[in-house]
C-alpha positions in Angstrom: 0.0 0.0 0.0 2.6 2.9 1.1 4.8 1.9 -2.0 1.4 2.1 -4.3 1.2 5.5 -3.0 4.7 6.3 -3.4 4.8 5.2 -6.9 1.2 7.2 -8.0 2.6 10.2 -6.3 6.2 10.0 -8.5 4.5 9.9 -11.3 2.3 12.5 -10.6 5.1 14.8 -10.2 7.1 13.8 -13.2 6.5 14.3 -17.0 8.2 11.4 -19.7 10.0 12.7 -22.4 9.0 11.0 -25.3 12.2 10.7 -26.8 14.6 9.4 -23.9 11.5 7.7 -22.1 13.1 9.6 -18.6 10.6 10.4 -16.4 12.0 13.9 -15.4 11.3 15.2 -12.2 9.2 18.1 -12.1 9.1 18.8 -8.0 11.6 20.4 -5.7 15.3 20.9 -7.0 18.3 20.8 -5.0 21.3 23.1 -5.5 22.9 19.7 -7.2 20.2 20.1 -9.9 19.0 17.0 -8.5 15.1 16.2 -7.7 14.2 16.2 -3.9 10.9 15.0 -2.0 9.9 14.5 1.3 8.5 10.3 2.1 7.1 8.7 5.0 8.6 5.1 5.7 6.5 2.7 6.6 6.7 3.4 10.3 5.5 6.7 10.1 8.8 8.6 9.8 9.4 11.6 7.5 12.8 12.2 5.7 14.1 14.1 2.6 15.7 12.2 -0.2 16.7 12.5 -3.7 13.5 12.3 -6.2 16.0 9.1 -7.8 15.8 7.3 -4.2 12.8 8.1 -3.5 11.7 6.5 -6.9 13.8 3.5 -6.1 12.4 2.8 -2.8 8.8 3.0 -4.3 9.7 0.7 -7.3 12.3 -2.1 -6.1 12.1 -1.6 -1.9 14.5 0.1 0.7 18.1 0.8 -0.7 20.7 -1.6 0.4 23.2 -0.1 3.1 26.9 1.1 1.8 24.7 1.5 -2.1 23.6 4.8 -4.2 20.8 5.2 -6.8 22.1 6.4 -10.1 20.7 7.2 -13.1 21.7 5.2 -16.6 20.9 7.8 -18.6 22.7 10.2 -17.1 19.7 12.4 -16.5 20.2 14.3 -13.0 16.5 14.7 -13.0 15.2 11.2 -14.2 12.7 9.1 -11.9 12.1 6.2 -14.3 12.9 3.3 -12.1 14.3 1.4 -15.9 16.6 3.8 -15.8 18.3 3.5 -12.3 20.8 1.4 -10.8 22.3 0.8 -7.7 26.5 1.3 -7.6 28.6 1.1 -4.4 29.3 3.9 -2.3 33.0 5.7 -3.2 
């Protein structure tokens, strides 16, 4: 149910380009030129993360410890959860 909700409110807030199929952020933007949005977790906790995490934990579940969300495309303000990957932490 919270990830339904999640998802539905990612998309809401993003707009596909029809040519590079990103779904590209159209909410908050940090100074990194990177999407930002508030969640709730699942126990009722709010935080701020990326619009890319956020997407991730909606789509494929909690982000593993020591990992980053990235996007394939290279699109700092893509949300499309085919276009993100998880790489190790630096």
């Amino acid at each position: 149910m919270y990830r339904a909700k999640l998802q539905a409110q990612l998309k809401s807030l993003s707009t596909v380009n029809p040519t590079t199929q990103c779904w590209e952020w159209q909410g908050q933007i940090a100074n990194s030129g990177r999407g930002r949005t508030m969640i709730q977790g699942e126990s009722g906790t709010t935080r701020t993360v990326s619009a890319e995490d956020a997407s991730y934990i909606a789509f494929f579940g909690e982000i593993p410890a020591n990992m980053l969300v990235q996007q394939t495309c290279g699109n700092r303000l893509c949300i499309n959860p085919e276009h993100l990957t998880l790489m190790p932490l630096p």
